[in-house]
N, C-alpha and C positions, 0 to 999 in steps of 0.2 A: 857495780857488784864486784865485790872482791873475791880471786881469786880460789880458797877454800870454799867461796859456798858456791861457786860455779861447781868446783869438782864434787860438790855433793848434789845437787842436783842431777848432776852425772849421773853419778850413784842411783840416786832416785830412781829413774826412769830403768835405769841396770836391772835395780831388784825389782819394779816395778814387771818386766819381761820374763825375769827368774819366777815369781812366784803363777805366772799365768803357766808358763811351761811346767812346774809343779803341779798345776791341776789339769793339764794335758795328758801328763802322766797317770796321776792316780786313777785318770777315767777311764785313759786304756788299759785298766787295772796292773798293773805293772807295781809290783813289791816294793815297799820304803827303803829295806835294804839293800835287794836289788840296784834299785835306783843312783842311791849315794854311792855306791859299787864305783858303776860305771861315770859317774859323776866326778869321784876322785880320782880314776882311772884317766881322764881326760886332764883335769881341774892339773893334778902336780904337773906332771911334764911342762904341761906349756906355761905356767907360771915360774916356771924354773927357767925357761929357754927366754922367757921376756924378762927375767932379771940378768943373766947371763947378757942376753943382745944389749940390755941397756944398761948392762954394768955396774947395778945394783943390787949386788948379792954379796952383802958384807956380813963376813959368820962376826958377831956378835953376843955373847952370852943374854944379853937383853932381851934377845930374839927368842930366847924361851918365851915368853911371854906370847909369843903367835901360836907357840903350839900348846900351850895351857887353851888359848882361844880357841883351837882347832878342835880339842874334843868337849865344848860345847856350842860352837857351831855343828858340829857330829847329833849332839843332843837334840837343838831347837831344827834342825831341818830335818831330822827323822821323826820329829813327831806334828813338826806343821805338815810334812806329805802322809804322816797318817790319817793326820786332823780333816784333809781334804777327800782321803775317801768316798766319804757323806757332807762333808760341808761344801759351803757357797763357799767361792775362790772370792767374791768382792766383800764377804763378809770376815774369813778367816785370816784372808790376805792382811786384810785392815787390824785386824785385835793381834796376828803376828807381828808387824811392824811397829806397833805400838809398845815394840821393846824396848826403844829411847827410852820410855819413862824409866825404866830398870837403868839403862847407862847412867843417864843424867841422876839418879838417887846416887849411885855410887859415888859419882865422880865428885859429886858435894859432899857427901859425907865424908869419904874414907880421902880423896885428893883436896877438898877445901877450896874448890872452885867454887867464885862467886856465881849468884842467880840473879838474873837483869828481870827487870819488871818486864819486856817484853817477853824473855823465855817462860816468866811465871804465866804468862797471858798466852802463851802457845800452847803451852801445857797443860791449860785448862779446857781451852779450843778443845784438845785435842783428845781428850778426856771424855766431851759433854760428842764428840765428832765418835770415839767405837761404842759408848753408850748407846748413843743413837744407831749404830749399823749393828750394835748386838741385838737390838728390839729387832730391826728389820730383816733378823736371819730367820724368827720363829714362823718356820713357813710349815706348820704341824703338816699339810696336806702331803708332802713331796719325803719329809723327812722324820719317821719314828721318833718319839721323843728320847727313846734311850738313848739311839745314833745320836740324836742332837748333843744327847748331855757327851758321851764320849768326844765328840770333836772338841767338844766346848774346852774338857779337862786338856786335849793332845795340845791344842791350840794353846793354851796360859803355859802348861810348860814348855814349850815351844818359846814361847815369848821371853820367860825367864830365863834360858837357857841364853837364847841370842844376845838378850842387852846385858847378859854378864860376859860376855863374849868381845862386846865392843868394847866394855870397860878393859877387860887385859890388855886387847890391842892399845890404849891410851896408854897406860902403864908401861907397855914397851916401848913405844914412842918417846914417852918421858924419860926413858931409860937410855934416851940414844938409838936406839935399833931406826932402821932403814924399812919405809913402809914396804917396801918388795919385798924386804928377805925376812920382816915379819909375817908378809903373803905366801911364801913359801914355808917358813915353819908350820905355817897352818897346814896345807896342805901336807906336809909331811909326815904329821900324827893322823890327820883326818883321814889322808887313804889306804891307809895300813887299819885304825879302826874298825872304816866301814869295811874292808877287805875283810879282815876276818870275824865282822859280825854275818857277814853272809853265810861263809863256812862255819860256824858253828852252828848254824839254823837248819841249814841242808848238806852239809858237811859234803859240799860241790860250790864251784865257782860258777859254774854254768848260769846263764842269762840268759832269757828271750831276747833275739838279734834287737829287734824294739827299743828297749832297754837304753840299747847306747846311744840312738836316736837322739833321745829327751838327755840321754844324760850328758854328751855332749854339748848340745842348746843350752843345757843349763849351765855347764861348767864355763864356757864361754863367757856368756853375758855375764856369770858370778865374778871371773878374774875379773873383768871390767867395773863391777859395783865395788867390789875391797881394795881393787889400787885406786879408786877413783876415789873413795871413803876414809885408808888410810893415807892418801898425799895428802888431804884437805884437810887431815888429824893431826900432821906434823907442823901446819903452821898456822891452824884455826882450833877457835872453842868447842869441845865436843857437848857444853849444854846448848850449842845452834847447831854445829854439821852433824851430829848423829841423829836427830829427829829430821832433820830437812831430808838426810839419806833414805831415811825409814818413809818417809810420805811415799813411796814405791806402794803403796797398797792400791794411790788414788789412779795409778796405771794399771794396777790387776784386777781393779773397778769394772774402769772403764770397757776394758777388753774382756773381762766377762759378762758383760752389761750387752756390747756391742755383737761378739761374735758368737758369747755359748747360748747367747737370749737367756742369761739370769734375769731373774723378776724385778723388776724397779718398780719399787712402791717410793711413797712420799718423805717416809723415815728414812730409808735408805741415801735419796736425793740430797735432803737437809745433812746429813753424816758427810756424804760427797763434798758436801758445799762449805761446812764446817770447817774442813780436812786442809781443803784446799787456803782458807780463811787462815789456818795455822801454819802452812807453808808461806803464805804473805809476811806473819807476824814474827816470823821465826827470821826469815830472810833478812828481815829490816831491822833486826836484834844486837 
């Protein structure tokens, strides 16, 4: 196994953590803005001190390009944590992650990156895999069908937002830029956004202590999935490392399978098994 698809797998399991600690959050009702508040609040600093210690913080004009990504990473993770409200974390997690499909369109249309018959066969997997976990989310009994449809809508743009997200990150890559100090320009737009989306909401900064809890958790594991997803971007294909990174759903599955006792039914299983099926076909791509 070579080396970039180690570091997405990395990744994988990263975002896989990221997106369970996302619906840890929204249970303990705790605000979308709130949240990326203290998210970014954590997230710059210490992405900056690990480019800094490891000597990869090269300003770069290229490096635009992270923070074009930063305020639609801003986009798709304030409205997957709204999406999670009401929704199933191993069902929302999975149709969020499913934003490779959106990188990989761009990255062949508009960059002209070739498609291997193995990525087309991932893609399909992968495809026929939130089909299947979007059937296994209609649990009418537990969740109003309006809420259902409103996760439904938070959730796609969520998804749209993020794999246009990853395609900038390539584009700066392509540009020369340094995956770290592309991870920092991200952060640099993103927690000034989220910053002052909070104050113009409640026109206070103030957070329940809680708050910084999850958002710390999260900004952690998040630096670890974007250096881990941009090192493995700088010198692998993003039609295989961007979806292998994105299989992080069949982590926030599992864990709300396991710990919050989400419902597993047989649809849901076959999706799991699918998913997993396209992480095989991708890896071997």
């Amino acid at each position: 196994m070579n080396q970039p698809v180690v570091y997405a797998i990395a990744a994988m399991v990263c975002y896989g953590f990221a997106d369970f600690i996302y619906k840890q959050a929204a249970s303990a009702g705790i605000r979308a803005d709130h949240f990326l508040m203290a998210q970014g609040w954590f997230f710059c600093p210490l992405v900056i001190l690990y480019a800094l210690a490891t000597h990869t913080l090269v300003l770069d004009p290229a490096a635009l390009w992270g923070s074009l990504a930063g305020v639609f990473v801003f986009i798709g993770f304030h409205y997957f944590f709204q999406s999670l409200t009401t929704g199933s974390v191993s069902t929302n997690a999975s149709i969020f992650r499913m934003n490779f499909i959106v990188t990989v369109v761009l990255v062949v249309i508009l960059l002209g990156d070739p498609l291997t018959v193995s990525t087309i066969a991932g893609l399909a997997l992968s495809l026929l895999a939130v089909w299947l976990l979007l059937g296994a989310g209609n649990n009418a009994e537990s969740t109003p069908n309006k809420a259902r449809r409103r996760s439904l809508v938070q959730v796609v743009i969520a998804t749209l937002a993020f794999g246009t997200s990853n395609f900038f990150h390539t584009v700066g890559l392509r540009h020369g830029a340094v995956p770290e100090t592309l991870a920092v320009a991200q952060a640099a737009l993103f927690m000034p956004i989220a910053t002052v989306a909070v104050y113009f909401t409640g026109r206070t900064l103030r957070a329940p202590p809680v708050t910084f809890k999850y958002g710390g958790a999260a900004a952690i594991v998040l630096i670890g999935a974007t250096i881990f997803l941009l090192r493995g971007l700088a010198n692998g294909r993003p039609t295989v490392l961007v979806p292998i990174a994105q299989m992080g759903f069949i982590i926030a599955a599992l864990l709300g399978i396991f710990l919050l006792r989400e419902r597993v039914t047989i649809r849901k299983v076959a999706g799991l098994f699918l998913a997993l099926a396209t992480l095989v076909v991708l890896a071997k791509s």
